[in-house]
MIDOSE-1310 file (N, C-alpha, C; in nm, 2 decimals, decimal comma, always signed):
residues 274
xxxx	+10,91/+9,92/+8,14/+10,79/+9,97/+8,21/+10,83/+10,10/+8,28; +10,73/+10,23/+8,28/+10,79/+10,36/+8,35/+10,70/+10,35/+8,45; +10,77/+10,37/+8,55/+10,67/+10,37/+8,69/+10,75/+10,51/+8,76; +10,63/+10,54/+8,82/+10,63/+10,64/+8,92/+10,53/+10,64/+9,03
xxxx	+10,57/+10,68/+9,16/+10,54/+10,65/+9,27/+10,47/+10,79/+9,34; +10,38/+10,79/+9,46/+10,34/+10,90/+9,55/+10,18/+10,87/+9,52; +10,10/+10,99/+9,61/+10,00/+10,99/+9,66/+9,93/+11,16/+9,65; +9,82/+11,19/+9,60/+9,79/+11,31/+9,60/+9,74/+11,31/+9,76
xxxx	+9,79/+11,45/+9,84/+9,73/+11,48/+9,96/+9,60/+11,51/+9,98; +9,52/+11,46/+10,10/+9,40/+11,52/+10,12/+9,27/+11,46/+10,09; +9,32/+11,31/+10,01/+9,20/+11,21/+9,94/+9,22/+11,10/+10,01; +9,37/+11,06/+9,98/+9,36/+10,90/+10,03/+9,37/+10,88/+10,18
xxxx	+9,27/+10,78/+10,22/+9,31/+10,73/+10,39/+9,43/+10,69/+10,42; +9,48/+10,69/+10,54/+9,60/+10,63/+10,57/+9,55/+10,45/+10,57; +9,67/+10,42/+10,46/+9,66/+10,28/+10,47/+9,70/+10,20/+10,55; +9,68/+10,08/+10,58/+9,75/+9,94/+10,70/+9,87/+9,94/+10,68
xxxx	+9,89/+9,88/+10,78/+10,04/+9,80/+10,74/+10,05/+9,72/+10,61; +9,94/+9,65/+10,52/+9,92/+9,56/+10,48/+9,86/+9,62/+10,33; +9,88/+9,62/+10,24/+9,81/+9,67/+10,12/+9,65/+9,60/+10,10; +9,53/+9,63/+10,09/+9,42/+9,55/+10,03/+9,49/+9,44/+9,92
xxxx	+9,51/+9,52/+9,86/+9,54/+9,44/+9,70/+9,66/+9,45/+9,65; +9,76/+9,36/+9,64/+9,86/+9,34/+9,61/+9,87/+9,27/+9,47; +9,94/+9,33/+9,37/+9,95/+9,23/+9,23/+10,11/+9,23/+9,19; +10,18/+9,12/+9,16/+10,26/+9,06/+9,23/+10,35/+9,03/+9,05
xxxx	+10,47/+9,13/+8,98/+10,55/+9,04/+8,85/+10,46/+8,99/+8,77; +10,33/+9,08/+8,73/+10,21/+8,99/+8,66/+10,24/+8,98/+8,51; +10,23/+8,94/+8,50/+10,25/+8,89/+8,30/+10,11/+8,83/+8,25; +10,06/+8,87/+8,15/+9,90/+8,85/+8,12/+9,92/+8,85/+7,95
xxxx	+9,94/+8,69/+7,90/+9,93/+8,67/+7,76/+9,80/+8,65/+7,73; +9,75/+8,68/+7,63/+9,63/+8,59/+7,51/+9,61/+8,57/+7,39; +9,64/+8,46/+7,35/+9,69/+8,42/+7,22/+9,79/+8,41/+7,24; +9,85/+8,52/+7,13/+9,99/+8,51/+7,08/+10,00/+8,67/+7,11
xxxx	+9,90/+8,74/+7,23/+9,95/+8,88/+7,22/+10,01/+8,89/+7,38; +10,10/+8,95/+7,40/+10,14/+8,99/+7,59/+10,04/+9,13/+7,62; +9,96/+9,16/+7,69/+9,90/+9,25/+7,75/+10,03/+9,36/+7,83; +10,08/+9,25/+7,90/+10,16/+9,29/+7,98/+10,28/+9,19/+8,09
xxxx	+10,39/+9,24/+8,13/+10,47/+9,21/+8,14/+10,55/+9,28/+8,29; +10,55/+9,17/+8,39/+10,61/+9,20/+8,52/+10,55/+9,33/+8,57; +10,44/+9,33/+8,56/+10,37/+9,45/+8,63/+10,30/+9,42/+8,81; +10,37/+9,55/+8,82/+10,35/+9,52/+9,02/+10,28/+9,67/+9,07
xxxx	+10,18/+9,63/+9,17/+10,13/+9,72/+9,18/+10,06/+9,69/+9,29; +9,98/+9,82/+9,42/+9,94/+9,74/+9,54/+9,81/+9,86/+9,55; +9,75/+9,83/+9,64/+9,64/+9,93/+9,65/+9,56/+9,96/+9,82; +9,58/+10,05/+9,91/+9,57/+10,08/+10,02/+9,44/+10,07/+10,06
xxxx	+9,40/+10,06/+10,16/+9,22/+10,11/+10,23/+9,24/+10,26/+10,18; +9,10/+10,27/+10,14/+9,07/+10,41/+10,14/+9,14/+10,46/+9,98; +9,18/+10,41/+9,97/+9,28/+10,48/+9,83/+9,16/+10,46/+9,67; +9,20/+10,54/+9,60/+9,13/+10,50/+9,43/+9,22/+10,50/+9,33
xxxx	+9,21/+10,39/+9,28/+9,29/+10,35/+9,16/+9,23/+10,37/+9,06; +9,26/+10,47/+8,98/+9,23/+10,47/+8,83/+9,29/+10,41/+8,74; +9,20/+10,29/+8,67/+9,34/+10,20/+8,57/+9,28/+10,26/+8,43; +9,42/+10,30/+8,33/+9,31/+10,37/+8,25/+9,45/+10,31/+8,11
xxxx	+9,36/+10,32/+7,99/+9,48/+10,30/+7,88/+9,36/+10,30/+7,76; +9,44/+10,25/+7,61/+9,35/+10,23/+7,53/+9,28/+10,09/+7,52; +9,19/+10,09/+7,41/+9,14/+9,98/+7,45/+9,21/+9,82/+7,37; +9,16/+9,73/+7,43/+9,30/+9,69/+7,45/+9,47/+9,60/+7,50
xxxx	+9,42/+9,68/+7,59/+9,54/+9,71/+7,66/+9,54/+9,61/+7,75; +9,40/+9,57/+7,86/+9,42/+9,48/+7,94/+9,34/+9,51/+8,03; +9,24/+9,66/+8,03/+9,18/+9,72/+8,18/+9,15/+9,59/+8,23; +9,02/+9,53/+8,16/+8,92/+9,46/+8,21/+8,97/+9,32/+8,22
xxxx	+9,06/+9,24/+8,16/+9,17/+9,14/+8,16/+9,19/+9,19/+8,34; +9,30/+9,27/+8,35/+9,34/+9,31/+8,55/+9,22/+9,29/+8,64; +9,09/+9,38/+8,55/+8,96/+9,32/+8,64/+8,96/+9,20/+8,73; +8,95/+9,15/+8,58/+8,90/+8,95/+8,62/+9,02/+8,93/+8,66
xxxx	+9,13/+8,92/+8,69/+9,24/+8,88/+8,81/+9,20/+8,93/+8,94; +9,18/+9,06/+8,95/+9,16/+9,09/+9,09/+9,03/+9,02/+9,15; +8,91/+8,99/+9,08/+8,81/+8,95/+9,06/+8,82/+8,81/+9,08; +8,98/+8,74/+9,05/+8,96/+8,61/+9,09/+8,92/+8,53/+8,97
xxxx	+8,86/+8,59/+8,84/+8,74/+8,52/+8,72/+8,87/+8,48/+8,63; +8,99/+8,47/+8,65/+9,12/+8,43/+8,56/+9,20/+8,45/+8,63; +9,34/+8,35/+8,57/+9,47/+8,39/+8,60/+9,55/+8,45/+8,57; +9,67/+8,48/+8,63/+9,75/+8,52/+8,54/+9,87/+8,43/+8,46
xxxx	+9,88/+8,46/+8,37/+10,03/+8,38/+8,32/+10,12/+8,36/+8,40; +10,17/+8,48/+8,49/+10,25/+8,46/+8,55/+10,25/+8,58/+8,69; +10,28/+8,53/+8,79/+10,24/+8,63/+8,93/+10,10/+8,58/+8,96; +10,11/+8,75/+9,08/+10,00/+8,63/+9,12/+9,93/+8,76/+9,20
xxxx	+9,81/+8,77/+9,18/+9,73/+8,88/+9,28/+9,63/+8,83/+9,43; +9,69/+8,89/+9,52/+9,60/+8,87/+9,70/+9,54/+8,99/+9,71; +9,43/+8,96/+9,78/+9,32/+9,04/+9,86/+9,34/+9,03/+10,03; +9,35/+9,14/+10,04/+9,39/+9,10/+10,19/+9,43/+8,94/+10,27
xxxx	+9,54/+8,96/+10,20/+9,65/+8,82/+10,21/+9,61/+8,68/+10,14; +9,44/+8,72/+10,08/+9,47/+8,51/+10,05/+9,43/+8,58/+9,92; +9,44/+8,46/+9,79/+9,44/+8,44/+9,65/+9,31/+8,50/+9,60; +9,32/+8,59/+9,48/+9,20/+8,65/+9,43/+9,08/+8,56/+9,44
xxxx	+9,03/+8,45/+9,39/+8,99/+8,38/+9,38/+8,93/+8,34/+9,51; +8,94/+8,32/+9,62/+8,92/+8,33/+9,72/+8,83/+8,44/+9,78; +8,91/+8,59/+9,73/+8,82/+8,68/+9,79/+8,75/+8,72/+9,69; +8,67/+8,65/+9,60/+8,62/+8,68/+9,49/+8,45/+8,73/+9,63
xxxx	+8,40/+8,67/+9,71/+8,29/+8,73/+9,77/+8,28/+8,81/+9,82; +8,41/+8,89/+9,91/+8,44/+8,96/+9,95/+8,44/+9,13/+9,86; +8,47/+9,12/+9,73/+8,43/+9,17/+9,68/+8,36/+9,24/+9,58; +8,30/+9,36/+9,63/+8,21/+9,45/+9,55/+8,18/+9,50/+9,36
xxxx	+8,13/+9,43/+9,29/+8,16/+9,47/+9,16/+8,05/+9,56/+9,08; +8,12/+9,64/+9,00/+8,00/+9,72/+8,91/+8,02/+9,72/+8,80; +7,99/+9,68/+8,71/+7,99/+9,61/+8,58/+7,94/+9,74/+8,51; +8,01/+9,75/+8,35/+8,01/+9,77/+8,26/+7,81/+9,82/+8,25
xxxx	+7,78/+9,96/+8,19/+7,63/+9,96/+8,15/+7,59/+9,86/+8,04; +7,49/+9,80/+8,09/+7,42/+9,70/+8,03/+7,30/+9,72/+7,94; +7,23/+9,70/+7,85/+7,12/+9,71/+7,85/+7,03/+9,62/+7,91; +6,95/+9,59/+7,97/+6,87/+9,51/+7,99/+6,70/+9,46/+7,90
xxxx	+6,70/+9,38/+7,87/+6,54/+9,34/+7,78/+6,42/+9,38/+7,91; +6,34/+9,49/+7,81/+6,20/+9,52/+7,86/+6,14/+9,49/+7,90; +6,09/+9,35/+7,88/+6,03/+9,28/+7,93/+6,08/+9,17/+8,04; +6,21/+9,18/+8,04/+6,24/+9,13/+8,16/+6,19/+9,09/+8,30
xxxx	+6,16/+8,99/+8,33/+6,07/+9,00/+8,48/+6,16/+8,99/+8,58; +6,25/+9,15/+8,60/+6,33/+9,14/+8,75/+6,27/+9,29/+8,79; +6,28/+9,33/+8,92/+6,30/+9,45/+8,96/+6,42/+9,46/+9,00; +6,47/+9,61/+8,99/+6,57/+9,65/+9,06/+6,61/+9,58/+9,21
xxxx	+6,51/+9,61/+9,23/+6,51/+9,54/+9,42/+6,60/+9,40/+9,40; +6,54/+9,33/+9,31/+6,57/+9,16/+9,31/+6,69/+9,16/+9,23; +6,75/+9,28/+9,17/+6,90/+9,30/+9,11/+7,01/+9,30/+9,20; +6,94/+9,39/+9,34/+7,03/+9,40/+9,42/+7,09/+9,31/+9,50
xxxx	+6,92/+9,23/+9,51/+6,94/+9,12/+9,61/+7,02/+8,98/+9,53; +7,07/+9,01/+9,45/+7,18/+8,88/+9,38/+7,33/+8,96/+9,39; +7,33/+9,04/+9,47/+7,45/+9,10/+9,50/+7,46/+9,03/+9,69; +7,39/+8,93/+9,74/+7,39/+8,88/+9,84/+7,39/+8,76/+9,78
xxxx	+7,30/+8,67/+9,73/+7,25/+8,56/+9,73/+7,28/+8,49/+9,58; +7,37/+8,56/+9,50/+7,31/+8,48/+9,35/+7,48/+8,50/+9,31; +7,54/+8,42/+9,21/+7,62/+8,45/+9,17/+7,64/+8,56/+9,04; +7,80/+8,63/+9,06/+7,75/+8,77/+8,97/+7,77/+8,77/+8,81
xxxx	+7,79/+8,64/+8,81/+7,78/+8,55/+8,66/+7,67/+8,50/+8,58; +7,58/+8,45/+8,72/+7,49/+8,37/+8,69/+7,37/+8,40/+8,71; +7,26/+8,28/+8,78/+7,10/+8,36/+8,82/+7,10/+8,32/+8,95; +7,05/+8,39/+9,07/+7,01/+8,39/+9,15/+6,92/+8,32/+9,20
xxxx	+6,97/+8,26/+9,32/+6,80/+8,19/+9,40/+6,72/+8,28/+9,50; +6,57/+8,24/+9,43/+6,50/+8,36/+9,49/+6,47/+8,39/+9,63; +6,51/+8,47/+9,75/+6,53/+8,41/+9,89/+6,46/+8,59/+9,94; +6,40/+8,54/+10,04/+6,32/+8,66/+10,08/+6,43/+8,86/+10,06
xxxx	+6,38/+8,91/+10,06/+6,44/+9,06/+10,06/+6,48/+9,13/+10,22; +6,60/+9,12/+10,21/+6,62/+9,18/+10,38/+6,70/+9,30/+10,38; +6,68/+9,33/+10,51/+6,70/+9,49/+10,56/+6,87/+9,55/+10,50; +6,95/+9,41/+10,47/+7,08/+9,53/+10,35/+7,02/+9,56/+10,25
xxxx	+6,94/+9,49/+10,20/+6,91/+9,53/+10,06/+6,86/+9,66/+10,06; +6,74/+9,64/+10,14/+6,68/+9,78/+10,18/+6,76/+9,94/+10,21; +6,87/+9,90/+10,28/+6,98/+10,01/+10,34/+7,05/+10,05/+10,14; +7,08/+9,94/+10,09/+7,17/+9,95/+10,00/+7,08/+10,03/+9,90
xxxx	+6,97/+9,98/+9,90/+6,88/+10,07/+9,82/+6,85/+10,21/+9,82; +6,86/+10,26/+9,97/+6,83/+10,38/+9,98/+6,95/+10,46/+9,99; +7,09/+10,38/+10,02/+7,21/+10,48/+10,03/+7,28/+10,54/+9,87; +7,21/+10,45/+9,79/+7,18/+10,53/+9,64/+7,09/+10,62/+9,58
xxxx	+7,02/+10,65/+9,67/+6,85/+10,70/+9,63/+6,75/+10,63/+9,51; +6,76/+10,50/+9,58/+6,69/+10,46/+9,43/+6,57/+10,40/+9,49; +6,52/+10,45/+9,59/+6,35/+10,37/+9,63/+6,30/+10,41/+9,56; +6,23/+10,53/+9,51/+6,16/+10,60/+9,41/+6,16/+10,45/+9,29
xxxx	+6,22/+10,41/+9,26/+6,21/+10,27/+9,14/+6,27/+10,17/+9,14; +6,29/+10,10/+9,26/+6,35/+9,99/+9,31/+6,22/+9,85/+9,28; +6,11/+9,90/+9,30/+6,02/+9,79/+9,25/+6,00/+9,79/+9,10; +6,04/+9,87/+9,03/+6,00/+9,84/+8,89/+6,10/+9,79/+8,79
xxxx	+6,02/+9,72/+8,70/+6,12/+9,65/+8,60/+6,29/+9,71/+8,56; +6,36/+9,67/+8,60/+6,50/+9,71/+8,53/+6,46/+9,76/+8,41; +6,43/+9,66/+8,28/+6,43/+9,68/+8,15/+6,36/+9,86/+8,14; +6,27/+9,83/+8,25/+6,19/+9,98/+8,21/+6,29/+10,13/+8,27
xxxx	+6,39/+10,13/+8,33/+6,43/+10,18/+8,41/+6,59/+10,28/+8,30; +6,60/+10,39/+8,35/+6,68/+10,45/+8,25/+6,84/+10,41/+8,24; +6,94/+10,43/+8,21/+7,04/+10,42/+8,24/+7,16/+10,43/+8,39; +7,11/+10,57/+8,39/+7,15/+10,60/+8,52/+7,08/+10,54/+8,63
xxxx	+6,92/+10,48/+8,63/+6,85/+10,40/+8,73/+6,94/+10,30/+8,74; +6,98/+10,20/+8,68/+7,01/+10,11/+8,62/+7,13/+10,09/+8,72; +7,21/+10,18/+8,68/+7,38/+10,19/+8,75/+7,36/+10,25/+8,88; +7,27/+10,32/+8,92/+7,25/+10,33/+9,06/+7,18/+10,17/+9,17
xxxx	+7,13/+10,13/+9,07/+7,11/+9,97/+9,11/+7,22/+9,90/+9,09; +7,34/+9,88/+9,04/+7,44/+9,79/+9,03/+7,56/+9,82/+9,13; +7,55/+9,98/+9,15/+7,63/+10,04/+9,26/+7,57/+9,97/+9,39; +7,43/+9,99/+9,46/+7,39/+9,90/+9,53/+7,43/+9,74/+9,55
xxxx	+7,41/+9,69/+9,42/+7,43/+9,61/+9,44/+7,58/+9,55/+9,47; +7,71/+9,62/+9,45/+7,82/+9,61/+9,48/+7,79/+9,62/+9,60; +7,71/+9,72/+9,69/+7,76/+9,79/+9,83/+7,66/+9,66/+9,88; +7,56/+9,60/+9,87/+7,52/+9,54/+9,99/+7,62/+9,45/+10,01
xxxx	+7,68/+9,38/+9,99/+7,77/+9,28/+10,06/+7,85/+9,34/+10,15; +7,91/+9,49/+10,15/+7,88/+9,53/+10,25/+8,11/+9,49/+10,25; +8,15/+9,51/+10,08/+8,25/+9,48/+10,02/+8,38/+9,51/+10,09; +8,46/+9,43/+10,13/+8,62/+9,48/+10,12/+8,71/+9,60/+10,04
xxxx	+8,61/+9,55/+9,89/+8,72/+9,66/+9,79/+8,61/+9,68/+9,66; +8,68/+9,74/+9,62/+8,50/+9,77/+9,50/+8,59/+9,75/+9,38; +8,57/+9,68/+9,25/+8,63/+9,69/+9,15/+8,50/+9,74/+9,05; +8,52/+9,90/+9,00/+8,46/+9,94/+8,89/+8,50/+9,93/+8,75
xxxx	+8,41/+9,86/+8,63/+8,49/+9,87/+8,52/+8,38/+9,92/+8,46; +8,49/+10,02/+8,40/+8,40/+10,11/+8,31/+8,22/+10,15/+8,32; +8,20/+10,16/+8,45/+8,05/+10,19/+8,50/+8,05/+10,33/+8,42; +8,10/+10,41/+8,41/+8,01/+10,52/+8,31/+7,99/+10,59/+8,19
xxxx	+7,99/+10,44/+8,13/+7,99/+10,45/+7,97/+7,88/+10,44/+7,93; +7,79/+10,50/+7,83/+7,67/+10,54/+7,78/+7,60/+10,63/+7,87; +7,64/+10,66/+7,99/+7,61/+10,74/+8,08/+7,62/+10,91/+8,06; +7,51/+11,06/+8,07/+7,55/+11,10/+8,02/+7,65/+11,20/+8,17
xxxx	+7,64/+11,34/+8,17/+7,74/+11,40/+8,24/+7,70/+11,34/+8,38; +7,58/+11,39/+8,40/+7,50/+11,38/+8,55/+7,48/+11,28/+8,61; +7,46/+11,19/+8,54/+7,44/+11,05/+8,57/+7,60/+11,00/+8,60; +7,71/+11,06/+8,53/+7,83/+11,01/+8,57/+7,87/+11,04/+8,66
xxxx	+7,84/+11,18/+8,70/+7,84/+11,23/+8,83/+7,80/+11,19/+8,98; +7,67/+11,14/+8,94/+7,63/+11,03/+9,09/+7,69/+10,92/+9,07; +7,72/+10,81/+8,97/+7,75/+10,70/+9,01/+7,97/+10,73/+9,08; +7,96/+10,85/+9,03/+8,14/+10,84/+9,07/+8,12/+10,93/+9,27
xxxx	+7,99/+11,00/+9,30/+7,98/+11,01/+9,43/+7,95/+10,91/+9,51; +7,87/+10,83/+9,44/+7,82/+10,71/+9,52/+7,93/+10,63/+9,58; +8,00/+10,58/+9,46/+8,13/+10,49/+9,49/+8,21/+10,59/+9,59; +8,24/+10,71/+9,60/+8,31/+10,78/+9,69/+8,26/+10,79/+9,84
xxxx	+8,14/+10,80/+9,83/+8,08/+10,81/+9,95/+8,09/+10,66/+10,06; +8,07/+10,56/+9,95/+8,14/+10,45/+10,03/+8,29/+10,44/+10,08; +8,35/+10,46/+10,01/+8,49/+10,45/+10,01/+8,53/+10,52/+10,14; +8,45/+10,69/+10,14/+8,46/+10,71/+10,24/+8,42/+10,71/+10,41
xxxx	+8,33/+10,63/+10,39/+8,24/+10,61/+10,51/+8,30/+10,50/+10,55; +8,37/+10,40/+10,50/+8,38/+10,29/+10,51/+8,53/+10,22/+10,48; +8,61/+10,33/+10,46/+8,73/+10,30/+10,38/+8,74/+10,16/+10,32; +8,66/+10,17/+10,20/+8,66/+10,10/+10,10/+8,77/+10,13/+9,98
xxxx	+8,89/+10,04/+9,95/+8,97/+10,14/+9,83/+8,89/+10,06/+9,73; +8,91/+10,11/+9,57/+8,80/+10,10/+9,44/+8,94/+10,10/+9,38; +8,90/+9,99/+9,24/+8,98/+10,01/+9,17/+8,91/+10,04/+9,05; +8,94/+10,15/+8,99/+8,80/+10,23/+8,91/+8,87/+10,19/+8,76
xxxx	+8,85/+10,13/+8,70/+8,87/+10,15/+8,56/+8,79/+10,26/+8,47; +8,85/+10,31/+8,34/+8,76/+10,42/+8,30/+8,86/+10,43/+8,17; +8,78/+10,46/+8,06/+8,85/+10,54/+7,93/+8,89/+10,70/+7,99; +8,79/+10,76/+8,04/+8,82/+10,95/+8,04/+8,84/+10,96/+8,21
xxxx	+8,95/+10,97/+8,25/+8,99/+11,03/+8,39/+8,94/+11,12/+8,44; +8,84/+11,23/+8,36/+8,84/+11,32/+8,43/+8,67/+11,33/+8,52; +8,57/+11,24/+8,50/+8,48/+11,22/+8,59/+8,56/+11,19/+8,72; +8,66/+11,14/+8,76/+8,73/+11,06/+8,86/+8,84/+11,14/+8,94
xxxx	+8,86/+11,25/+8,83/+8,97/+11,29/+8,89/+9,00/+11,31/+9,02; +8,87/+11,44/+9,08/+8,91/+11,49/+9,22/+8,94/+11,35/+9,29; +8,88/+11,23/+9,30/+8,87/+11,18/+9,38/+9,00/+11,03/+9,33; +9,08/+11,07/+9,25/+9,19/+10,98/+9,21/+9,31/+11,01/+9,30
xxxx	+9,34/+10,91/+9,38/+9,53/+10,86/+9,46/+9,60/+10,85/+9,36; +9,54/+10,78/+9,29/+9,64/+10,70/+9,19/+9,64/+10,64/+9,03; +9,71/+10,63/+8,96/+9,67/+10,62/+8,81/+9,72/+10,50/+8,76; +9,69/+10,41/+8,76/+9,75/+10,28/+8,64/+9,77/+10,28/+8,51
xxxx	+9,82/+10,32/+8,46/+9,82/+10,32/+8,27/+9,86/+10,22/+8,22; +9,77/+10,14/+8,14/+9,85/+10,03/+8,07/+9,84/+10,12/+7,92; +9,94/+10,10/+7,88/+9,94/+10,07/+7,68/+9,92/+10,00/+7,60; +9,94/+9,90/+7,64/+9,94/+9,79/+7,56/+10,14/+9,77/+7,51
xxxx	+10,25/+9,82/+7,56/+10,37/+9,80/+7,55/+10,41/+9,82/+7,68; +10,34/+9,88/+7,80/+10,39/+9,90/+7,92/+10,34/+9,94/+7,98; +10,35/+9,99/+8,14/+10,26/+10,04/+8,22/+10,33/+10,18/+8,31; +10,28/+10,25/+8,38/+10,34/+10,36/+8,45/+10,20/+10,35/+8,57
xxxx	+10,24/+10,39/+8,69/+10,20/+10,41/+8,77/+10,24/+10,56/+8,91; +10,15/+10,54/+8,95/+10,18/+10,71/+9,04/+10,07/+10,82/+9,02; +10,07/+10,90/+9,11/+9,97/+11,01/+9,11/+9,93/+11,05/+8,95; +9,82/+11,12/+8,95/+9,78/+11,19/+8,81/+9,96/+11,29/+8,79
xxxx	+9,93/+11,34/+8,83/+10,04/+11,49/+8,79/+10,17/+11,37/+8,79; +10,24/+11,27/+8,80/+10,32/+11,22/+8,79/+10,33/+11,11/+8,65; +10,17/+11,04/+8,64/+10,14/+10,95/+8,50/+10,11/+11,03/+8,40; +10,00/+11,18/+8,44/+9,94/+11,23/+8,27/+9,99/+11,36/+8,27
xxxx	+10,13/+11,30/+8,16/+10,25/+11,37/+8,17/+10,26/+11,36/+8,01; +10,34/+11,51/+7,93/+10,38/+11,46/+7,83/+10,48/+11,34/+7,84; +10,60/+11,35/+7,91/+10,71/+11,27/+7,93/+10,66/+11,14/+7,95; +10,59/+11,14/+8,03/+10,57/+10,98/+8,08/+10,49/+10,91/+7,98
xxxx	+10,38/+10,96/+7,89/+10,32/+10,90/+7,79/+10,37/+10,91/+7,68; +10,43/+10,99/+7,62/+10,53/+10,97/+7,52/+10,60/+10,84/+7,56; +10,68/+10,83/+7,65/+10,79/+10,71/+7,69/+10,66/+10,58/+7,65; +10,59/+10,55/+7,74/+10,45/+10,45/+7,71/+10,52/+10,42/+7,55
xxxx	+10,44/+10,56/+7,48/+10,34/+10,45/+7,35/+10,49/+10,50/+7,23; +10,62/+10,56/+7,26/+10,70/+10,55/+7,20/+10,69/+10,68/+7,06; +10,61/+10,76/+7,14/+10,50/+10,85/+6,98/+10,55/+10,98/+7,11; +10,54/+11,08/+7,04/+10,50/+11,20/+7,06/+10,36/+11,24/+7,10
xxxx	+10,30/+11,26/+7,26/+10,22/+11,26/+7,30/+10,22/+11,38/+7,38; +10,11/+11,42/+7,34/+10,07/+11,55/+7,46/+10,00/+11,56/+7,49; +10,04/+11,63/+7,69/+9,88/+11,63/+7,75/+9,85/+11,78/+7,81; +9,73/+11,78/+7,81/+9,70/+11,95/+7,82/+9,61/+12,00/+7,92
xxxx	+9,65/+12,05/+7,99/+9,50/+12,03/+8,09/+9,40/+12,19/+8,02; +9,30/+12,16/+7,98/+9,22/+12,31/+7,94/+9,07/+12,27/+8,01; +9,02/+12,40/+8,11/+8,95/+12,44/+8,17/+8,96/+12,31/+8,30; +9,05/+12,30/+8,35/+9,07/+12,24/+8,46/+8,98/+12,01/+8,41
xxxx	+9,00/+12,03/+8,30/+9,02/+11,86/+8,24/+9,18/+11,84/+8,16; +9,19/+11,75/+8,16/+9,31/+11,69/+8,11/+9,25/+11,65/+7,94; +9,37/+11,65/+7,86/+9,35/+11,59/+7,74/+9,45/+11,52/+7,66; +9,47/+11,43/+7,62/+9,56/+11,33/+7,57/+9,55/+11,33/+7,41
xxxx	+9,64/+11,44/+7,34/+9,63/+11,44/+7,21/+9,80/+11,37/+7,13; +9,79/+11,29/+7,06/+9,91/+11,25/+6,96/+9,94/+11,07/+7,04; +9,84/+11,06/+7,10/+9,86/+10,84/+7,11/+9,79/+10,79/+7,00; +9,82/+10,64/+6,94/+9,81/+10,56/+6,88/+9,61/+10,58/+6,91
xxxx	+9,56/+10,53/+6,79/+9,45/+10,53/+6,77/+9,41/+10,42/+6,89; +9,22/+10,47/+7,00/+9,20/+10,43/+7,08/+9,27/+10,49/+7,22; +9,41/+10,54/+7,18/+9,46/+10,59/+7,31/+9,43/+10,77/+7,39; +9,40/+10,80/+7,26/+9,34/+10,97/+7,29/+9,22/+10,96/+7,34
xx	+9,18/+10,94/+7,46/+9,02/+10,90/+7,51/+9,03/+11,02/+7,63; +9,08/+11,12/+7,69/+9,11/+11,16/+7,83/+9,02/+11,33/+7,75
């Protein structure tokens, strides 16, 4: 495994004595495949973790660990000291763009309100609408269509309602996976300010999963790279490195930054995504 360590200046809050999120010698088989192997990693208040790799690799597998929704094979991940699983209410999630069916009889409003009352698996019980929902609604700007049907509602409406819905609990830690996929520039744009604006008001750290780093960048501490053979960690300018991703995928890899984006040419197919 290549690891490297530090912090870009000027973004991350000063952290506790205590990490949010600590993940502990994790080893993560399925099947007959290893995802990965003795991987340690911790995550501050205030800080953003970008976990990024091909696909694959395990993003969304680490999700549901921190999320509590699985184990691991081996190690073990805490949320502010007790067992994922435990702080599975505590926190904040923004799921993958969804479609939703048109005819669906939910509003937005009653989307958010199962980010209080409903499990984030399952269906919700229907229990009057209160004043977080209300706040959570408007600190996205989404009154304008908070009563009308999801299904009818565009993409980026959609994920400004699931962002909400992470924030009304009102979260410890936010775990984003892959929230801005199908999404197009602009729309990526608000949902990666929104998540920031909490983070900063509230020193919320996020553990952001994503294929392309560069919607994330300004606002990235930190980089997780899985491969699928290993992992590296540490600031951008320390992980999206020719050296360090060559070492990863064992290939001749180059990274380039042009017009102030990064780009990842010569990884294994699935891994050129940046």
């Amino acid at each position: 495994m290549a690891v490297a360590t530090g912090s870009q200046s000027g973004v991350r809050a000063q952290p506790l004595s205590e990490p949010v999120v600590v993940g502990e010698h994790l080893t993560q088989v399925v099947g007959e495949r290893r995802l990965w192997h003795d991987l340690t990693f911790h995550l501050d208040r205030g800080e953003v973790l970008a976990v990024l790799g091909p696909n694959g690799a395990g993003k969304t597998t680490l999700a549901r660990l921190v999320l509590g929704l699985t184990k691991p094979t081996d190690g073990r991940v805490r949320v502010n000291g007790v067992g994922a699983r435990k702080a599975g209410r505590r926190i904040g999630y923004v799921p993958q763009q969804r479609a939703f069916d048109r005819d669906l009889p939910l509003r937005g409003r009653d989307l958010v309100q199962f980010g209080l009352d409903g499990h984030r698996w399952g269906v919700a019980i229907r229990r009057p609408h209160t004043q977080r929902v209300q706040a959570a609604i408007e600190a996205v700007g989404a009154e304008g269509f908070a009563d009308r049907p999801v299904g009818r509602l565009s993409g980026g409406e959609q994920q400004r309602l699931r962002v909400a819905q992470a924030l009304v609990r009102e979260p410890e830690l936010i775990v984003a996976d892959e929230p801005l996929l199908s999404l197009d520039l602009a729309h990526q744009q608000n949902v990666v300010d929104l998540i920031d604006a909490q983070r900063r008001s509230h020193g919320t750290p996020v553990i952001f999963i994503t294929h392309d780093i560069n919607p994330v960048l300004p606002i990235t501490d930190r980089v997780l790279y899985l491969s699928g053979d290993g992992a590296a960690i540490g600031t951008v300018d320390d992980v999206m490195t020719t050296e360090t991703l060559s070492q990863l995928y064992r290939a001749n890899v180059d990274v380039l930054r042009v017009r102030g984006r990064l780009v990842v040419v010569g990884a294994p197919e699935n891994g050129g995504h940046h």
